[in-house]
Every structure is written in structure tokens, then in C-alpha cells.
N, C-alpha and C positions, 0 to 999 in steps of 0.2 A: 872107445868113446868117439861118436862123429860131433863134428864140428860142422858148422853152419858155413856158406860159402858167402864170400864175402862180394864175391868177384860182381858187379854192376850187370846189370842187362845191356845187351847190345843197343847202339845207338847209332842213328844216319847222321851227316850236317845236313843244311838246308840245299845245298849245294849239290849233295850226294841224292838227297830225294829228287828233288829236278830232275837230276840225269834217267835212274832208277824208274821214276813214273810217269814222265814227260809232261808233270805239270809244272809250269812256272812258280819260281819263287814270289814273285808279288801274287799269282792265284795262291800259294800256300798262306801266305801273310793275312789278305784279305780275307779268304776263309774262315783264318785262325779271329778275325776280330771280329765279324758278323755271326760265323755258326757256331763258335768255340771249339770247332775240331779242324783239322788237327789241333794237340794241345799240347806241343812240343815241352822236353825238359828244358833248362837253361843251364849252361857251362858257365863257371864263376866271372869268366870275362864278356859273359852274354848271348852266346852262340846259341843258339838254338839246336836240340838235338833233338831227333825224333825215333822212339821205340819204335822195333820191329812190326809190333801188331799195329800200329797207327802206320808205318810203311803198307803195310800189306793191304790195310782198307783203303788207302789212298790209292793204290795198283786197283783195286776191284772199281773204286768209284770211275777211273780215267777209262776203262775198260766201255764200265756203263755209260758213262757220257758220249764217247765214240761211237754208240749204239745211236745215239740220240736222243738220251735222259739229262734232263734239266740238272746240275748238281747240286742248287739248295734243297728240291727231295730228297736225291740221293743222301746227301750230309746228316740226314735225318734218322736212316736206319743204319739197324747194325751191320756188323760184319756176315753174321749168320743172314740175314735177313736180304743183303748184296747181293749173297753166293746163290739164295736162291730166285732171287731177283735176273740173274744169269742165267742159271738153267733154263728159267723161265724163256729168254728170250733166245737163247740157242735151240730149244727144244723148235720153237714156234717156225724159226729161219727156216729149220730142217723139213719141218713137215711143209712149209710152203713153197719149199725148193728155192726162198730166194735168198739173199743175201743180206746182212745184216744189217742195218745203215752206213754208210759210209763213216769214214774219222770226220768229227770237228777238224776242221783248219786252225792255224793256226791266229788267224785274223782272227773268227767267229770266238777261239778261247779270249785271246787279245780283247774283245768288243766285253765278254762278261768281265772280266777285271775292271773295265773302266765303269761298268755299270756299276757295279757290287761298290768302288771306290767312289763313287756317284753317291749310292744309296747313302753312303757314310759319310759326305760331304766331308770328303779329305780331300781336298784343292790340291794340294802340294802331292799325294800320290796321283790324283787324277792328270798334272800336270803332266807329270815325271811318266805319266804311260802311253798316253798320247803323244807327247817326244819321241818316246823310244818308238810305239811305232809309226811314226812319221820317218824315223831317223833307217829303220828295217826296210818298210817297204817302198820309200821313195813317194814322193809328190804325190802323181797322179796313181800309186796303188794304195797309198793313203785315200786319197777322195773317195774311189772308187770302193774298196775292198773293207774298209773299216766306218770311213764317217758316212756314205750314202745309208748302210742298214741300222748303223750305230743311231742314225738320226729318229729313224723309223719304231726302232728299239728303246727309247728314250721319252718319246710319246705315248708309244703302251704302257712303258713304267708306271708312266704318271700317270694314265686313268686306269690302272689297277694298284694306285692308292701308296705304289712301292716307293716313288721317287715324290717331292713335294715343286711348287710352282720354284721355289726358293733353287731346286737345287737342280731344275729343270733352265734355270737362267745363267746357273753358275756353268754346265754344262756348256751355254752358247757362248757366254765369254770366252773360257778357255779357248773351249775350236777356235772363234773369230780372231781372237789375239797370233794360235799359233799358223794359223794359215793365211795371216799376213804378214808374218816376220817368213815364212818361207815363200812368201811371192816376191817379196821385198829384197830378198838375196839371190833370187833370179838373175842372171846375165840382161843386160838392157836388150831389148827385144828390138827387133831389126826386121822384121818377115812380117809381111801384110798377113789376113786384114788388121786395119785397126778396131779394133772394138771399142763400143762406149757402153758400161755396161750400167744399170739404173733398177731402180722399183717405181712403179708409178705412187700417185697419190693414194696414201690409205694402206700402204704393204710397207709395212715398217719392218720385216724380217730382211735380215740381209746376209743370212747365213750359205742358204741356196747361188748366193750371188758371189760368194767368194768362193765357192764350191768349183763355180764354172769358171771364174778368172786362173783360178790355182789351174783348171784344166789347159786353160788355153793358153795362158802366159807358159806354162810348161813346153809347148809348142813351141814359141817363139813368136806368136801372135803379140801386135804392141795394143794393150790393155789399158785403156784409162776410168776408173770406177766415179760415178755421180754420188753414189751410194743412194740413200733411201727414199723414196716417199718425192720423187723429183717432178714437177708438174710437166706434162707435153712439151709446151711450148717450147720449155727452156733443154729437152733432151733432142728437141729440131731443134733451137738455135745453136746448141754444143756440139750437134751435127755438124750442120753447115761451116760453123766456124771452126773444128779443127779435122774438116775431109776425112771425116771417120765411113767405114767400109758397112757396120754392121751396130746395131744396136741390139744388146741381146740384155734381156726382161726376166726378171723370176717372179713365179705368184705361187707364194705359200698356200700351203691346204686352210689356211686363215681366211683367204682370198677370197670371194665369190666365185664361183666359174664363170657365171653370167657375165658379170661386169668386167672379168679378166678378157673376154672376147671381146666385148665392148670400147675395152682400154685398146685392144690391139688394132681394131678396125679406125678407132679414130686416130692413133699414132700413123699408122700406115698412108692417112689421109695427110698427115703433117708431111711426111718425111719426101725427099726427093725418091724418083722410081728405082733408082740405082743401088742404093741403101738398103741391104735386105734387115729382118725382122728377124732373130734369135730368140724361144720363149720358153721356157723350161719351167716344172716345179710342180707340184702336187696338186693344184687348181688346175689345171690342164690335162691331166691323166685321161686318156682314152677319148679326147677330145680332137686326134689329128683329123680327122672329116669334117671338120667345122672350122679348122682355121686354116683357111686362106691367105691370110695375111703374114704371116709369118711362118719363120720352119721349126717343127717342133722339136725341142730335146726331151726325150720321154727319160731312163737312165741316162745318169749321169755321163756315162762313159758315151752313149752317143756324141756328147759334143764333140769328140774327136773323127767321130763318121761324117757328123757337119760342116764340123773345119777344113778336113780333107775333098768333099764337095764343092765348096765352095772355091776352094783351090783351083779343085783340077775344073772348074768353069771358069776360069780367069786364064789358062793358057790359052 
């Protein structure tokens, strides 16, 4: 007489997948609540365990993504349907003699969690991921490596309908909030130049602006912010009255280009000769042959090519 086995199917923790398939546990979490898979069991104290075959599709999905596949498609087929979604793309390498995409970084997976936790307007995860990687990659590979594409990434969301204006603001709280509590525990800065950093009238974004401060106060440059929408006059009178080295400008892709030139040429006409012009931001892209008046920061991470210039022109 055979007897039926009682014995449970194998199970991973959440912990054990991570390691296993090199996906992060907030990517499994997030996953699990926008595409319902994985669809982990639950252990009476809440634990999340995950069956073998949900391991294994999760190993195929990391694989494909590393190739350079989106993973809300991928999430979509089966596991038969993965495996030969693989073939597929090993087959093609082969015959092209090249190489298959490079791995996602680990930023770039970093960057879809915060989107995905975005999409879901969960605040308190969105919070808790942009911490952690602030807290990974430090200041200036935060700016740099996560929030410059992150930002880019966030605005296509939104006109392909994925993210809403609501959760497109929530997004810029957060950033502005935590990349002023990390400028703000900065060491007091003691190493010229002084920066006055400002938006002109009409540039009410001042995301871009703490972008460049986080960069340069990371330096040691002493940084003092106007913040938004500050009229001429009053960014020359802030000048002169506390002997600042540089005024450096952001103009959102909101901006006009035109007027953004226009704004620079007439500051330049305020400011004493000495005083250089810092101007960075999406309204300026491809625009260094036209400005004169100031020096341009195209990527972010330039600013540090600029600081460093400036520098070695003052010994």
C-alpha cells in the first residue's frame, strides 16, 4: 500500500533568493506588489518563502535583464517562454560574433526600484531606497550615478502615462529633502571658491541646483544657496556684499533656451569682471558655442572638471 508524501516542497527565504539570483530584496518585494510575481509562500511568522520554480524564473529573468531586457516584459512570460527568449538572444550574439550586453549595474537596478516604488506611490519605500543608496554610494556617486539618469528616467515615466504629475512631485520632495540633510552634515567648508548658487526669475525648479551644491560642497567649496526664481539685481547685490568667487545658474528643460542666454548675458553685464558665470541644466544642452558668458556644466559630474579649472587658474 503506497502512502502519499507528506514531506512540503523545497523553499528559499528572501534572503537566500537575493544571494542565489542577485536580485535585491526590495526589487523582489516591489515586483511581488505591481506584477504579482514572484508570489512567495508565507511561513506562520510571516517570512516569506519562495518555491524552487519561482527561484528558477527569477534566475532566467536576472540573466535576461543583464542582456538588456526591460523586466516588467520579462515578468510577463513564462518560464518556457524565458528559456527561449535566451536561445534567442545567445543564438543572435553567436552569429554576430559580439557580445551580449553588458550586466545592469547595480545603480541602473537601484534606479528601477525607485521607479517601480514611484509608480506605487509608496513614499516610505521610496524614502528608505534612495537612503540606502545615498548611504552605498556616497554624495557625489549618488548625484552622479543614480539621481542625474534617475531624473531623466522619471520624466519619460511621466509622458508614457506610467507615473502621474502627483507622484512626479513626490519624487522631487523626497530628492530635495534628502540632498539637503546630506549637504547640511557636510564639514563647514573652508576652500574657495565661494559659490552663490540662484535660478533666475521664472525657473522655479531647484532640483538641478542642489544637484550642483551636493557636488561642490562635497569639494569643500563654501556654498551659500539664494534658492529660486531670484531677480538679477539682487544675485549682484548678494555678490558684492559677501565677495563670492562665482555664481553658478541652473535652467530646467522648463526654461526657454532663448531667454536662458538672454538671462546670462544680462547677469554677466551686472556682475563685476572677476566673478565668473557657472550654468548648467537641460535648457543649455548643446548650447556651449553660444555662451560666452558663462562656463558651461553639460553632465553633472563636469562640475568637478570646472571646480578643478578654476582652481588651478587662481595659483
Amino acid at each position: 500500500m503506497s502512502t502519499r508524501s507528506t514531506v512540503p516542497p523545497p523553499t528559499m527565504s528572501i534572503a537566500a533568493v537575493e544571494r542565489d539570483t542577485g536580485l535585491g530584496k526590495d526589487t523582489l518585494r516591489v515586483w511581488e506588489r505591481r506584477y504579482a510575481f514572484p508570489a512567495p509562500l508565507r511561513h506562520t511568522s510571516g517570512e516569506r518563502l519562495y518555491p524552487a520554480d519561482q527561484v528558477d524564473k527569477l534566475r532566467l529573468i536576472k540573466r535576461l535583464m543583464d542582456q538588456g531586457h526591460r523586466p516588467g516584459k520579462l515578468l510577463a512570460l513564462s518560464s518556457d517562454d524565458l528559456l527561449a527568449l535566451g536561445s534567442q538572444v545567445s543564438t543572435q550574439s553567436a552569429q554576430s560574433g559580439q557580445p551580449a550586453l553588458a550586466p545592469s549595474t547595480p545603480a541602473a537596478e537601484n534606479r528601477q526600484v525607485i521607479l517601480s516604488l514611484l509608480a506605487n506611490s509608496d513614499s516610505e519605500g521610496l524614502r528608505g531606497a534612495l537612503g540606502q543608496a545615498l548611504m552605498r554610494q556616497g554624495l557625489q556617486r549618488f548625484v552622479i550615478d543614480t539621481l542625474a539618469p534617475l531624473n531623466i528616467e522619471v520624466g519619460e515615466a511621466w509622458m508614457r502615462g506610467e507615473i502621474g504629475v502627483h507622484q512626479e512631485h513626490l519624487y522631487t520632495e523626497q530628492v530635495q529633502n534628502l540632498l539637503r540633510g546630506a549637504i547640511n552634515v557636510l564639514p563647514r567648508a573652508r576652500a574657495l571658491p565661494r559659490v552663490l548658487l540662484a535660478t533666475a526669475p521664472e525657473e522655479e525648479h531647484v532640483l538641478g541646483l542642489l544637484m550642483v551644491e551636493a557636488m561642490l560642497a562635497s569639494e569643500g567649496a563654501d556654498c551659500v544657496s539664494l534658492g529660486t526664481q531670484v531677480p538679477l539685481h539682487e544675485i549682484r547685490d548678494a555678490v558684492v556684499a559677501g565677495h563670492y568667487d562665482v555664481v553658478a545658474l541652473s535652467f530646467s528643460a522648463a526654461f526657454a533656451t532663448r531667454h536662458a542666454l538672454t538671462v546670462l548675458r544680462e547677469l554677466r553685464a551686472l556682475l563685476p569682471a572677476k566673478v565668473d558665470i557657472w550654468a548648467g541644466g537641460r535648457a543649455l544642452q548643446g548650447k556651449a558655442k553660444q555662451l560666452t558668458e558663462a562656463r558651461l556644466i553639460g553632465p553633472i559630474d563636469e562640475v568637478l572638471t570646472v571646480l578643478q579649472a578654476w582652481r588651478d587658474e587662481q595659483r
